[in-house]
mmCIF file of the N, C-alpha and C atoms, coordinates in Angstrom:
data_MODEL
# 
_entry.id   MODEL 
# 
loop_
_atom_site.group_PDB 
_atom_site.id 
_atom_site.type_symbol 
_atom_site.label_atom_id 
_atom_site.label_alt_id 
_atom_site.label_comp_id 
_atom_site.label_asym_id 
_atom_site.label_entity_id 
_atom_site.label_seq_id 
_atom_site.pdbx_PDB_ins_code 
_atom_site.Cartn_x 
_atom_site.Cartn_y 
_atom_site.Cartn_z 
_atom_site.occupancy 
_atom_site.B_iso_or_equiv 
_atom_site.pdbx_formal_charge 
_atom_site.auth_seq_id 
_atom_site.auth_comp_id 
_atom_site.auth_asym_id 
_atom_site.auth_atom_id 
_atom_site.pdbx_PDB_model_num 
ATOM 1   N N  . UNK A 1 1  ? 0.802   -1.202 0.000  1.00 0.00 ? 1  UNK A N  1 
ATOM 2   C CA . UNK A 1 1  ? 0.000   0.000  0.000  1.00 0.00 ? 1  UNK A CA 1 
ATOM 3   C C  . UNK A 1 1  ? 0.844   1.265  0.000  1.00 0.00 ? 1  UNK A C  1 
ATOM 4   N N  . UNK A 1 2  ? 2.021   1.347  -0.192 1.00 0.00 ? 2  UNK A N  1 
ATOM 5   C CA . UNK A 1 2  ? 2.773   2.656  -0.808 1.00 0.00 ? 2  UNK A CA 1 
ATOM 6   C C  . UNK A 1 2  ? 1.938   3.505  -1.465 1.00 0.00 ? 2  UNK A C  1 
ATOM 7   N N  . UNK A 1 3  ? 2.380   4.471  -0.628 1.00 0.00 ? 3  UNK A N  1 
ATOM 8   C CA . UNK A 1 3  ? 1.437   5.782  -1.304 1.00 0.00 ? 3  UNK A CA 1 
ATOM 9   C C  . UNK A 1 3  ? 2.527   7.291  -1.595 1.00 0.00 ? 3  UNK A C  1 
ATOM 10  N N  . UNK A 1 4  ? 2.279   8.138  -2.400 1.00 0.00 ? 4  UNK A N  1 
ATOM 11  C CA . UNK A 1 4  ? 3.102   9.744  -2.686 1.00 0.00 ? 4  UNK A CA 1 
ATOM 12  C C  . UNK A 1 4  ? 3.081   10.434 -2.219 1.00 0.00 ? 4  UNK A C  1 
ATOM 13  N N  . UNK A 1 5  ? 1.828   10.759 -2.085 1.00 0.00 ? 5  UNK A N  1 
ATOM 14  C CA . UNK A 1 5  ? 1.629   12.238 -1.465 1.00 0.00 ? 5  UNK A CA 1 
ATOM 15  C C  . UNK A 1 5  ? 0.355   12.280 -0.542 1.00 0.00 ? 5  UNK A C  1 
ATOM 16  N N  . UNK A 1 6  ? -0.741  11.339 -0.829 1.00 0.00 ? 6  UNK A N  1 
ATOM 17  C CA . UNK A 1 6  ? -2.579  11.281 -0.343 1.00 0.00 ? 6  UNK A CA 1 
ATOM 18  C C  . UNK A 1 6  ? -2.959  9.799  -0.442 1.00 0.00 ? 6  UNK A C  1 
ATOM 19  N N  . UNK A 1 7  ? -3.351  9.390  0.646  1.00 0.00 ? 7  UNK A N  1 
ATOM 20  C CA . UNK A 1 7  ? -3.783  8.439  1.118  1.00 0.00 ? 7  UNK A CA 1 
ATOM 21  C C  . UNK A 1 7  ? -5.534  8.240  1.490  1.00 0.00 ? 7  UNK A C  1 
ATOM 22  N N  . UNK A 1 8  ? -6.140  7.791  0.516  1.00 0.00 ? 8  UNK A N  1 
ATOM 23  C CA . UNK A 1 8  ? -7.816  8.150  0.525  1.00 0.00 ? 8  UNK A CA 1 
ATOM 24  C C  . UNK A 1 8  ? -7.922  6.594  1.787  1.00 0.00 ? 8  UNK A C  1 
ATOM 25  N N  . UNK A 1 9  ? -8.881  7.017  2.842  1.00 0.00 ? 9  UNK A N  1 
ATOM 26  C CA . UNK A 1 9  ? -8.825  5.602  3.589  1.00 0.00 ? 9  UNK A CA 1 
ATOM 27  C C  . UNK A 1 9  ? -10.927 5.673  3.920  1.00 0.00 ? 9  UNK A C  1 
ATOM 28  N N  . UNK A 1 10 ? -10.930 4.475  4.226  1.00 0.00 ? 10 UNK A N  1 
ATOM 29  C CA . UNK A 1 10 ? -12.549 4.799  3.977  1.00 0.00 ? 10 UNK A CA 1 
ATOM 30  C C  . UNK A 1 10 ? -13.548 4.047  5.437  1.00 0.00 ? 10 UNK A C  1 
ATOM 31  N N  . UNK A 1 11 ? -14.669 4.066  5.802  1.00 0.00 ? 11 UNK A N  1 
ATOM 32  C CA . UNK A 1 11 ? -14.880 3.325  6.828  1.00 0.00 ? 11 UNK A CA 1 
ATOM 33  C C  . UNK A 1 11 ? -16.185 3.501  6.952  1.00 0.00 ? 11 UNK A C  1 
ATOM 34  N N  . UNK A 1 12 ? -16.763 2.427  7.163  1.00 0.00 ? 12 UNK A N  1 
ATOM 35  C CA . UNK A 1 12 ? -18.672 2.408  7.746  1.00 0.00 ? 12 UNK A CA 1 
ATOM 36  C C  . UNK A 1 12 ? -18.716 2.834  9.220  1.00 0.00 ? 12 UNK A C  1 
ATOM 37  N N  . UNK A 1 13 ? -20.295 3.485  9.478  1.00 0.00 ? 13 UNK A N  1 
ATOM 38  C CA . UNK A 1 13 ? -20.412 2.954  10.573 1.00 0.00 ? 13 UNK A CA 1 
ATOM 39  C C  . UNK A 1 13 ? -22.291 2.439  10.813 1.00 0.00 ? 13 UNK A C  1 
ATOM 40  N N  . UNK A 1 14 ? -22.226 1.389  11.463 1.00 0.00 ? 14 UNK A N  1 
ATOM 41  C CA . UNK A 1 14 ? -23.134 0.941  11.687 1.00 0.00 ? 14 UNK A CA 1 
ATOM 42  C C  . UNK A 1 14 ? -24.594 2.067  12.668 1.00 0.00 ? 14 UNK A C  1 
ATOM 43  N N  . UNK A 1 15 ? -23.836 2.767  13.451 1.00 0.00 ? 15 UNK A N  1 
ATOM 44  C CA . UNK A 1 15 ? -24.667 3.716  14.031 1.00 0.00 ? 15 UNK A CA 1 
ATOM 45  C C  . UNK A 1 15 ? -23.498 4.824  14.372 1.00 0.00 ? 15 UNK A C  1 
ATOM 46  N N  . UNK A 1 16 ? -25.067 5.669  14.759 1.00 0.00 ? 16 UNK A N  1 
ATOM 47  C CA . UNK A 1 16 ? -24.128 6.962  15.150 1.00 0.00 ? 16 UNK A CA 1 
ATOM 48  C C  . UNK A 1 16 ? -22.684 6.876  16.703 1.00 0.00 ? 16 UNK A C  1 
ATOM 49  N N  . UNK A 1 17 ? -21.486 6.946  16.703 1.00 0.00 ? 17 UNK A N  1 
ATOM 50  C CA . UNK A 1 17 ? -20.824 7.358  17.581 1.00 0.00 ? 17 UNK A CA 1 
ATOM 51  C C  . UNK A 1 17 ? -19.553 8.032  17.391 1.00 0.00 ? 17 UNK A C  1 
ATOM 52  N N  . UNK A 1 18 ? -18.655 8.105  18.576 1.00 0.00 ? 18 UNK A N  1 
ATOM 53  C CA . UNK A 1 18 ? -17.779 8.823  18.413 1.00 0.00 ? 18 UNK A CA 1 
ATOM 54  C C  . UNK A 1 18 ? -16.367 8.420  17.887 1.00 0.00 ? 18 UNK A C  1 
ATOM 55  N N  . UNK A 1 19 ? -15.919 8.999  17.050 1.00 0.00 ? 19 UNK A N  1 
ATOM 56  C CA . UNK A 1 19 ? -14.301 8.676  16.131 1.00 0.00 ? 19 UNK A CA 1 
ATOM 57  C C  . UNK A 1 19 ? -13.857 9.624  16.035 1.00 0.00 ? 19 UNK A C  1 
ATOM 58  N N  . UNK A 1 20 ? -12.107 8.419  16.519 1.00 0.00 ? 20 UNK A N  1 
ATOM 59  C CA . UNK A 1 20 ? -11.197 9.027  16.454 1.00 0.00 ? 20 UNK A CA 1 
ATOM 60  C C  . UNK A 1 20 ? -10.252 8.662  15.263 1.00 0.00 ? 20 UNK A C  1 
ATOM 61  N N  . UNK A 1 21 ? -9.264  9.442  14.378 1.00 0.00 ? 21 UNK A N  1 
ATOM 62  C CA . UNK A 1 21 ? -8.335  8.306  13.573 1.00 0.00 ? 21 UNK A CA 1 
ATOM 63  C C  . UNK A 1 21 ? -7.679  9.557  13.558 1.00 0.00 ? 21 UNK A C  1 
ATOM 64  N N  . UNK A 1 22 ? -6.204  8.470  13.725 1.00 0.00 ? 22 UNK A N  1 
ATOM 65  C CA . UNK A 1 22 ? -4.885  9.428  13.931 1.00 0.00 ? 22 UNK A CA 1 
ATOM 66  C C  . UNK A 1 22 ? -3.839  8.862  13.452 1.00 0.00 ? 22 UNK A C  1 
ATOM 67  N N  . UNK A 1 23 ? -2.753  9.959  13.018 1.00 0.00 ? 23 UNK A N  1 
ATOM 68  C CA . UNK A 1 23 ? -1.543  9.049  12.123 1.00 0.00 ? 23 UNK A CA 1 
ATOM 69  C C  . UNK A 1 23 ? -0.412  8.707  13.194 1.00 0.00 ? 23 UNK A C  1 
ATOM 70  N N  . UNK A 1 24 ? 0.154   7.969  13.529 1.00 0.00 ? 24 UNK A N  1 
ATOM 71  C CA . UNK A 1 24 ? 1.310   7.673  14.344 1.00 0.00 ? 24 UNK A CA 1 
ATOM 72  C C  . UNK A 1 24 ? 2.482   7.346  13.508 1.00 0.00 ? 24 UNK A C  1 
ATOM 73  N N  . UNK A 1 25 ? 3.718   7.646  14.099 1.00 0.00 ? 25 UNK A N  1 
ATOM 74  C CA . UNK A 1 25 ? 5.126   7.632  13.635 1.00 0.00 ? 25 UNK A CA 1 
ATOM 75  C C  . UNK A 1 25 ? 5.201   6.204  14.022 1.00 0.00 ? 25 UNK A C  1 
ATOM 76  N N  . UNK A 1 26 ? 6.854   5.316  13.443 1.00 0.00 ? 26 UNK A N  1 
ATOM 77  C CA . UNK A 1 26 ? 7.036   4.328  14.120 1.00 0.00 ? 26 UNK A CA 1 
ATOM 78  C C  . UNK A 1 26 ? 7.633   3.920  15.430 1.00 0.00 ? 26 UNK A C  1 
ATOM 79  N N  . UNK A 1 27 ? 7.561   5.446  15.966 1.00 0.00 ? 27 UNK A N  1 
ATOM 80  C CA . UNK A 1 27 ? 7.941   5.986  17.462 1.00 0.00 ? 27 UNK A CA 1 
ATOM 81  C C  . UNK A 1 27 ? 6.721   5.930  18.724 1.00 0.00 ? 27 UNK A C  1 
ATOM 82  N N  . UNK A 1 28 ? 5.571   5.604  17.692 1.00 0.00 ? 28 UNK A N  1 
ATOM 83  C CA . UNK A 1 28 ? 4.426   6.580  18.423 1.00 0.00 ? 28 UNK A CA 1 
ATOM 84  C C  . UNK A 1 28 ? 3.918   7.606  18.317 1.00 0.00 ? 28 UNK A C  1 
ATOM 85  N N  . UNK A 1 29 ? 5.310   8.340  18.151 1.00 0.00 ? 29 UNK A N  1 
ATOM 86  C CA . UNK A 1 29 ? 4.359   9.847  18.402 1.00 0.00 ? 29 UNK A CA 1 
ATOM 87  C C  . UNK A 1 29 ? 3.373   10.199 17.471 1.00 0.00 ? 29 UNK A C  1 
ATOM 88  N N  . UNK A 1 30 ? 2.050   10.541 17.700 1.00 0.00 ? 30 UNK A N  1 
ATOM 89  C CA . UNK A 1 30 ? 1.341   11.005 17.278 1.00 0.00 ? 30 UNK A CA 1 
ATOM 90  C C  . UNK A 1 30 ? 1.642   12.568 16.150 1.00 0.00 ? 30 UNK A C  1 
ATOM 91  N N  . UNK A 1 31 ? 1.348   12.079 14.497 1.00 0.00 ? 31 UNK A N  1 
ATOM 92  C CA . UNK A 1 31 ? 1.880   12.821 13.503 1.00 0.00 ? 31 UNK A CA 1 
ATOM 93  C C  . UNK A 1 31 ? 0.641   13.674 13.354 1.00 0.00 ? 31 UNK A C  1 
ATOM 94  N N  . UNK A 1 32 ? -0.387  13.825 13.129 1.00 0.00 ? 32 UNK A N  1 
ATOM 95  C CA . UNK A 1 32 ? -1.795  14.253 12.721 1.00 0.00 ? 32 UNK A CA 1 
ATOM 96  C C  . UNK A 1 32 ? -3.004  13.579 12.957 1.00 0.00 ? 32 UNK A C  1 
ATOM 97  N N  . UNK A 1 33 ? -3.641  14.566 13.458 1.00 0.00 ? 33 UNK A N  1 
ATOM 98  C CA . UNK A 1 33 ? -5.205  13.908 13.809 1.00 0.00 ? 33 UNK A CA 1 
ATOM 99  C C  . UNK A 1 33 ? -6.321  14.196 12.652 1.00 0.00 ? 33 UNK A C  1 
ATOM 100 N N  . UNK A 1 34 ? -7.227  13.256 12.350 1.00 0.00 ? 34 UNK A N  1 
ATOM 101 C CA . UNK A 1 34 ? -7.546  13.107 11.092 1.00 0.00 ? 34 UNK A CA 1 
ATOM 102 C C  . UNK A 1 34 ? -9.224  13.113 11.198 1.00 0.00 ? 34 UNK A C  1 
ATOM 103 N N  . UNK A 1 35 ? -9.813  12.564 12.146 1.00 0.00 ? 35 UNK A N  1 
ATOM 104 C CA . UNK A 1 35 ? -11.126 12.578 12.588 1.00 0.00 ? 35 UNK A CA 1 
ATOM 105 C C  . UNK A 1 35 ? -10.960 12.576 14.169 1.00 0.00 ? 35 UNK A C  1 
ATOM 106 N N  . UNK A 1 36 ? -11.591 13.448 14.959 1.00 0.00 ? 36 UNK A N  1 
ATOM 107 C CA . UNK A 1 36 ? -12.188 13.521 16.233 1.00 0.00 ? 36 UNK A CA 1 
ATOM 108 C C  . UNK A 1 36 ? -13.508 14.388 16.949 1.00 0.00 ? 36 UNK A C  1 
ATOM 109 N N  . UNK A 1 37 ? -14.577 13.207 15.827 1.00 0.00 ? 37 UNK A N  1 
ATOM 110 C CA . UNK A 1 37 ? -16.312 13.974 16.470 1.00 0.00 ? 37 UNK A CA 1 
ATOM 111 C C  . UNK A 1 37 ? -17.002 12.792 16.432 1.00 0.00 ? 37 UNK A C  1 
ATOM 112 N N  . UNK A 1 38 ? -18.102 13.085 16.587 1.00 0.00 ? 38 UNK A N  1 
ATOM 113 C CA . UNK A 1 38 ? -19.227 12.451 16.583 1.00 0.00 ? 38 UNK A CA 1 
ATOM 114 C C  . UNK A 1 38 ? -19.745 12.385 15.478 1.00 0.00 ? 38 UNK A C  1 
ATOM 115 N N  . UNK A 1 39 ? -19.717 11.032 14.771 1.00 0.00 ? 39 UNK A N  1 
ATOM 116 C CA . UNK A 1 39 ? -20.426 10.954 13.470 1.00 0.00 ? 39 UNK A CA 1 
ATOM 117 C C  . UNK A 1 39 ? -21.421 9.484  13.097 1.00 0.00 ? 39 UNK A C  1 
ATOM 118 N N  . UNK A 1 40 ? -22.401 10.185 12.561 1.00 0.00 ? 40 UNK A N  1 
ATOM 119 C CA . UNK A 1 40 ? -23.813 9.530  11.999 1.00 0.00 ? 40 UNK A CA 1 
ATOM 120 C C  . UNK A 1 40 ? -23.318 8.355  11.111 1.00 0.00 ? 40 UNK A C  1 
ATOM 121 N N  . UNK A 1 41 ? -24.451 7.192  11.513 1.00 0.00 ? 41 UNK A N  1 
ATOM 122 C CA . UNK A 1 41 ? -24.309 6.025  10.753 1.00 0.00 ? 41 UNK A CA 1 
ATOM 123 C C  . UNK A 1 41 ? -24.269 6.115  9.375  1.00 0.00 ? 41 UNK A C  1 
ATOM 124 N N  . UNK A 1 42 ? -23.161 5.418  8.465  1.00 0.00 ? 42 UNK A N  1 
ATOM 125 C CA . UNK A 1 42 ? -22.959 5.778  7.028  1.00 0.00 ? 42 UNK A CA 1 
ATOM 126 C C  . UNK A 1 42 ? -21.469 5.408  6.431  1.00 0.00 ? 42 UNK A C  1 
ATOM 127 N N  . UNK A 1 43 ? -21.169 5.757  5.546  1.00 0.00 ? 43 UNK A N  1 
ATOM 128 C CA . UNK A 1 43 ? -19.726 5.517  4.692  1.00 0.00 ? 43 UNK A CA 1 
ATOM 129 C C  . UNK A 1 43 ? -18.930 6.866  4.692  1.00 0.00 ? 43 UNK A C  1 
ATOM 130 N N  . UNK A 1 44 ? -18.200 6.703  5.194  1.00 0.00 ? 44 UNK A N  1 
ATOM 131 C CA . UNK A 1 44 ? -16.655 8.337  5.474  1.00 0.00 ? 44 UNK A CA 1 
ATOM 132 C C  . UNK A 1 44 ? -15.580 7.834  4.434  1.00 0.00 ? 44 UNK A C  1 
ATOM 133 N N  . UNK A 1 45 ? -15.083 8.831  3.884  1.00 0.00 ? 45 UNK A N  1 
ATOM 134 C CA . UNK A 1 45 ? -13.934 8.979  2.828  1.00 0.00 ? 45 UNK A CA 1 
ATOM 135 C C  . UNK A 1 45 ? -12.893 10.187 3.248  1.00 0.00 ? 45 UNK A C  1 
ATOM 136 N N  . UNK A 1 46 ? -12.006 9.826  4.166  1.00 0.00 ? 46 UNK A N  1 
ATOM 137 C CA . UNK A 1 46 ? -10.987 11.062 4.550  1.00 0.00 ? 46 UNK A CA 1 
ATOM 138 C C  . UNK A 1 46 ? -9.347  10.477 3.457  1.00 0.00 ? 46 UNK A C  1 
ATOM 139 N N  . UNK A 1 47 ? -8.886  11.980 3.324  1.00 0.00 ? 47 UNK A N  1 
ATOM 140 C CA . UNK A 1 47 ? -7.311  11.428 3.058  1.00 0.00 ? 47 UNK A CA 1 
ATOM 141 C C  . UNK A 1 47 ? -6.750  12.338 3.954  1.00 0.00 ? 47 UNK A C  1 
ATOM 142 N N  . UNK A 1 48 ? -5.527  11.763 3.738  1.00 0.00 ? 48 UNK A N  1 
ATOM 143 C CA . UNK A 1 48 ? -4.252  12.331 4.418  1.00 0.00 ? 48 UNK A CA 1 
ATOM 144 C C  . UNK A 1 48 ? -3.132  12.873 3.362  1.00 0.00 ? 48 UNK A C  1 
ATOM 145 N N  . UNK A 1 49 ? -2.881  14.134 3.344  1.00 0.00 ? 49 UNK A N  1 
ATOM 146 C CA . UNK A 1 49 ? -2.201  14.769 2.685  1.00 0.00 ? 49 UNK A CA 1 
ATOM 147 C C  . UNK A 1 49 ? -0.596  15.004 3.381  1.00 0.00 ? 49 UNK A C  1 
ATOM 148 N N  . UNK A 1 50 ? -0.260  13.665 3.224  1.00 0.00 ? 50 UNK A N  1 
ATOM 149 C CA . UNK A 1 50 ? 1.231   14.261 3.818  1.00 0.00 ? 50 UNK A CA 1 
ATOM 150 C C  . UNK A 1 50 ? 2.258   14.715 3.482  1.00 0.00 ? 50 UNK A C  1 
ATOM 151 N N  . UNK A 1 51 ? 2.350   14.951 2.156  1.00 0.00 ? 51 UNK A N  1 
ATOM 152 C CA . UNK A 1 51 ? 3.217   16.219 1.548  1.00 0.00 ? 51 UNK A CA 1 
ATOM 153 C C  . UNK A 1 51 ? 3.575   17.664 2.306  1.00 0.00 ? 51 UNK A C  1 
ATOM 154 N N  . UNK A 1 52 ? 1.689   17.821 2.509  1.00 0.00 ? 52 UNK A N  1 
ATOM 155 C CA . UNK A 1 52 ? 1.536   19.513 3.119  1.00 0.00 ? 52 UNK A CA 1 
ATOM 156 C C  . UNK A 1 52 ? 2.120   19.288 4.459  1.00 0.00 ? 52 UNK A C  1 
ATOM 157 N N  . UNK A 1 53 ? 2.917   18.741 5.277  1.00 0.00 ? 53 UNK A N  1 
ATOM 158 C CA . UNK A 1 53 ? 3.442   18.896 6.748  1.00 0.00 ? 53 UNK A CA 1 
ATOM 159 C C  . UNK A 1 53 ? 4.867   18.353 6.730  1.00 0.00 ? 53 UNK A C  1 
ATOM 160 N N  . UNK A 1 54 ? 5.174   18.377 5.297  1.00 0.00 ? 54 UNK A N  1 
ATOM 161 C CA . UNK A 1 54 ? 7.092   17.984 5.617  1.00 0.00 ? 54 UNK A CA 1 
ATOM 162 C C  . UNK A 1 54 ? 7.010   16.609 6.187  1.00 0.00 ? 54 UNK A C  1 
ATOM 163 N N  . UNK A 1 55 ? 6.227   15.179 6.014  1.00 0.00 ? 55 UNK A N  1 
ATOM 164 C CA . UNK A 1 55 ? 6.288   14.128 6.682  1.00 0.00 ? 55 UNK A CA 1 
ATOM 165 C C  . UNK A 1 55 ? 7.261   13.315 5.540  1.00 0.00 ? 55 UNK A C  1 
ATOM 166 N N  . UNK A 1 56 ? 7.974   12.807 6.426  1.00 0.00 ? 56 UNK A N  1 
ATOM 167 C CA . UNK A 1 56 ? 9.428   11.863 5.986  1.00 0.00 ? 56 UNK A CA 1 
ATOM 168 C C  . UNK A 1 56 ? 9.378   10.731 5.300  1.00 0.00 ? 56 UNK A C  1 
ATOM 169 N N  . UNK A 1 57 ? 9.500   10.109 4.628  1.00 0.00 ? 57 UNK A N  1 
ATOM 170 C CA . UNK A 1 57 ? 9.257   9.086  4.066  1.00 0.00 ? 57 UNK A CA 1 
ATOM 171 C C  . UNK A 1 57 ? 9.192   7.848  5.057  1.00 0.00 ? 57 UNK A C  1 
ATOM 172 N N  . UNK A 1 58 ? 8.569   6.798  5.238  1.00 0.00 ? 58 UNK A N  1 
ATOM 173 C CA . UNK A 1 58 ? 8.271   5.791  6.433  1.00 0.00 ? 58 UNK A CA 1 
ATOM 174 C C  . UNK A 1 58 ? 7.464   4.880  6.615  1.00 0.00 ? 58 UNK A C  1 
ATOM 175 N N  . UNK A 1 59 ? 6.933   3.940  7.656  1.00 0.00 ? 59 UNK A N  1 
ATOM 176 C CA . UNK A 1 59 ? 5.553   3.568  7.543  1.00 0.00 ? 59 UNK A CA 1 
ATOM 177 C C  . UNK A 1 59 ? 4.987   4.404  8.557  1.00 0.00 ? 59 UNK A C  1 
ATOM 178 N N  . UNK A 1 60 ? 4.103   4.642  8.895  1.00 0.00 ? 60 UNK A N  1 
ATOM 179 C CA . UNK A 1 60 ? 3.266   4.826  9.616  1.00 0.00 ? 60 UNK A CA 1 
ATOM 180 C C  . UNK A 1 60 ? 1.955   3.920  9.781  1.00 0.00 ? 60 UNK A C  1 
ATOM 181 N N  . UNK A 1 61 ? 1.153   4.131  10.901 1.00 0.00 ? 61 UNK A N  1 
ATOM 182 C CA . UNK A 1 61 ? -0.262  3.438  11.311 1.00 0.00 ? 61 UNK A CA 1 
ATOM 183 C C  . UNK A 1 61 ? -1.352  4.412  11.808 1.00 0.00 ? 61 UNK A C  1 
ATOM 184 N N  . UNK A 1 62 ? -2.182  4.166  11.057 1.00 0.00 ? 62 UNK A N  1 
ATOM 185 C CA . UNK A 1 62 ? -3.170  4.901  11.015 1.00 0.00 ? 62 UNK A CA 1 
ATOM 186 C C  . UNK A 1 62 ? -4.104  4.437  12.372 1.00 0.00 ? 62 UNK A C  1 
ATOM 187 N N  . UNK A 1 63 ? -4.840  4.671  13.251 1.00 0.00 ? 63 UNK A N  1 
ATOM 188 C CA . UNK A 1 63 ? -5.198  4.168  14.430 1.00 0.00 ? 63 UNK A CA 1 
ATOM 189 C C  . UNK A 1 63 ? -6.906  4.813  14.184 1.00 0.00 ? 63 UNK A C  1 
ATOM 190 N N  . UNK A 1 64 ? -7.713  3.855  14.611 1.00 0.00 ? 64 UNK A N  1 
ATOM 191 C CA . UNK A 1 64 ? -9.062  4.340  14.472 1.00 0.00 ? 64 UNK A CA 1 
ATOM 192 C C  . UNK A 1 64 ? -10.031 3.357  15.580 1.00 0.00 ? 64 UNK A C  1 
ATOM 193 N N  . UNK A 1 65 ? -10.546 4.860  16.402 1.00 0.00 ? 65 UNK A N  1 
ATOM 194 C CA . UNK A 1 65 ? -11.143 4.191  17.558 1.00 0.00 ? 65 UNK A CA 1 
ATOM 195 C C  . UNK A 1 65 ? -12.714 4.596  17.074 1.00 0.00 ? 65 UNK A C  1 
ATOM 196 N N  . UNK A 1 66 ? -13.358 3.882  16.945 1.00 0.00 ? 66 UNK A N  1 
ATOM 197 C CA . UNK A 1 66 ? -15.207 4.166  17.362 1.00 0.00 ? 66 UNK A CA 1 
ATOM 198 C C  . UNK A 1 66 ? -16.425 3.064  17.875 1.00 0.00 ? 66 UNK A C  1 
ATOM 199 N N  . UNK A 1 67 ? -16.778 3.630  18.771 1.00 0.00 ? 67 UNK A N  1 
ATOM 200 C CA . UNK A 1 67 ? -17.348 2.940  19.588 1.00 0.00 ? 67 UNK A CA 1 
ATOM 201 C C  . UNK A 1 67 ? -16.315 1.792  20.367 1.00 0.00 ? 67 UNK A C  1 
ATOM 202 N N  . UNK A 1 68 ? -16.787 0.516  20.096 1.00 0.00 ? 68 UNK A N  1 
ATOM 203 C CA . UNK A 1 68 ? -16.048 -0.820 20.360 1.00 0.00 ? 68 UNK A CA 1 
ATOM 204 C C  . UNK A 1 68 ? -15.067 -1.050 19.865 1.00 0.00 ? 68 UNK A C  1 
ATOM 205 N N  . UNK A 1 69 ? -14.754 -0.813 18.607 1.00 0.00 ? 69 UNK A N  1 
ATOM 206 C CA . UNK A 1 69 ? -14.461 -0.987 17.663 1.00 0.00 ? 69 UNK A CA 1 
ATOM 207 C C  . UNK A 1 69 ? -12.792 -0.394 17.891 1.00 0.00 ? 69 UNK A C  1 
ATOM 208 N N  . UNK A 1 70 ? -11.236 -0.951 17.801 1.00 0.00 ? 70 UNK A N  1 
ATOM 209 C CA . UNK A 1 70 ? -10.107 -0.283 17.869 1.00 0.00 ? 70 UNK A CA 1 
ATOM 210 C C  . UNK A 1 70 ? -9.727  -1.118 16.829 1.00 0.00 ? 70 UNK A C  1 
ATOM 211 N N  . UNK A 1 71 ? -9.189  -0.187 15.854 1.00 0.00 ? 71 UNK A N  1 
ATOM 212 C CA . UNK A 1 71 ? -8.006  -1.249 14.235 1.00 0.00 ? 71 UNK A CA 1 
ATOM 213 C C  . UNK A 1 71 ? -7.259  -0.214 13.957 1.00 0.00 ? 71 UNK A C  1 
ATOM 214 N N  . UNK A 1 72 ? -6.106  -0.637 13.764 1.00 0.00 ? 72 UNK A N  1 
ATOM 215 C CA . UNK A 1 72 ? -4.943  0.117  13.326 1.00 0.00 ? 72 UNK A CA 1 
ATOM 216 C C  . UNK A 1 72 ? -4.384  -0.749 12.229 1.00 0.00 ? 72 UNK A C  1 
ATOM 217 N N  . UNK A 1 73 ? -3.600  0.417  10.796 1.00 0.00 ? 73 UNK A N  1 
ATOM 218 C CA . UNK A 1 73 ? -3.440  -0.136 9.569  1.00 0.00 ? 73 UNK A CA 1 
ATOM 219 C C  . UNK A 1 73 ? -2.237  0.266  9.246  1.00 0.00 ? 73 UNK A C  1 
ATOM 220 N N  . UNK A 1 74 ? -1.584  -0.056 8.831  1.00 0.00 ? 74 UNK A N  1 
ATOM 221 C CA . UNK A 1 74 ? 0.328   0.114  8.632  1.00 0.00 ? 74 UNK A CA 1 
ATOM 222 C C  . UNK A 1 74 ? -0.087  1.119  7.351  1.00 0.00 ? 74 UNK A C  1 
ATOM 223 N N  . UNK A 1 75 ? 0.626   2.136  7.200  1.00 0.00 ? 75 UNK A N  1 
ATOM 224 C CA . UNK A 1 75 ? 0.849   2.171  5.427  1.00 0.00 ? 75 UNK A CA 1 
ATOM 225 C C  . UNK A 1 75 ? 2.468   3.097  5.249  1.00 0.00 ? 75 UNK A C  1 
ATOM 226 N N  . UNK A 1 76 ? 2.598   2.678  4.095  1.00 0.00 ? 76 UNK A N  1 
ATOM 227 C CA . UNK A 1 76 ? 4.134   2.916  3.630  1.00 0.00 ? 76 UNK A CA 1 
ATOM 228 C C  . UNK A 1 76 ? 4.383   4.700  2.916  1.00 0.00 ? 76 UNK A C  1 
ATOM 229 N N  . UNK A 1 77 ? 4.509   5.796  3.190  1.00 0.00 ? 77 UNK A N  1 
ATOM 230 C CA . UNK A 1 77 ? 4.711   6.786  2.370  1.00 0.00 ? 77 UNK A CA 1 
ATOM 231 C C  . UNK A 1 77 ? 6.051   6.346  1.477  1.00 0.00 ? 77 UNK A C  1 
ATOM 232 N N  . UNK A 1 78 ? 6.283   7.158  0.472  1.00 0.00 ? 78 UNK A N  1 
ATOM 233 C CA . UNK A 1 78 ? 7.433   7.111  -0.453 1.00 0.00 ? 78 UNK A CA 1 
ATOM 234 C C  . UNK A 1 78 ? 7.117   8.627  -0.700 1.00 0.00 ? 78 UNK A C  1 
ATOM 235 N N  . UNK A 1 79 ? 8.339   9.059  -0.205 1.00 0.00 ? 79 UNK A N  1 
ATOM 236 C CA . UNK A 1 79 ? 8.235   10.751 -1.303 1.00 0.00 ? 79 UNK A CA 1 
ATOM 237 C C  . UNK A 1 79 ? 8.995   10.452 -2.601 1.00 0.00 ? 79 UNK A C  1 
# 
């Protein structure tokens, strides 16, 4: 899943609750926060533009909490 510059990532939700999804380094540290509200049952389409913040070439993991629900997804930038 190497990506350039934008990373389109996508996700249901069965009912309305609260999400979070955030990019993490392979340090941890928290790189950008990407969703944190309350959102209605349905299909979400966010990207991540990591060109615009000087982010390094790497993997990173994308982390996404809602409701019950915790999954985190590796992905590879290449500048």
């Amino acid at each position: 899943n190497p990506f350039n510059s934008t990373i389109k990532l996508s996700y249901g939700l069965p009912e309305a609750t609260d999400v979070t999804i955030n990019i993490y380094d392979l340090r941890g540290r928290m790189v950008e926060s990407l969703v944190n509200d309350n959102k209605q049952a349905g299909t979400y389409t966010i990207s991540w533009k990591s060109a615009t913040n000087n982010t390094a070439s790497g993997i990173y993991f994308v982390r996404m909490l809602a409701g019950d629900f915790k999954g985190v997804r590796k992905v590879t930038y290449i500048k």
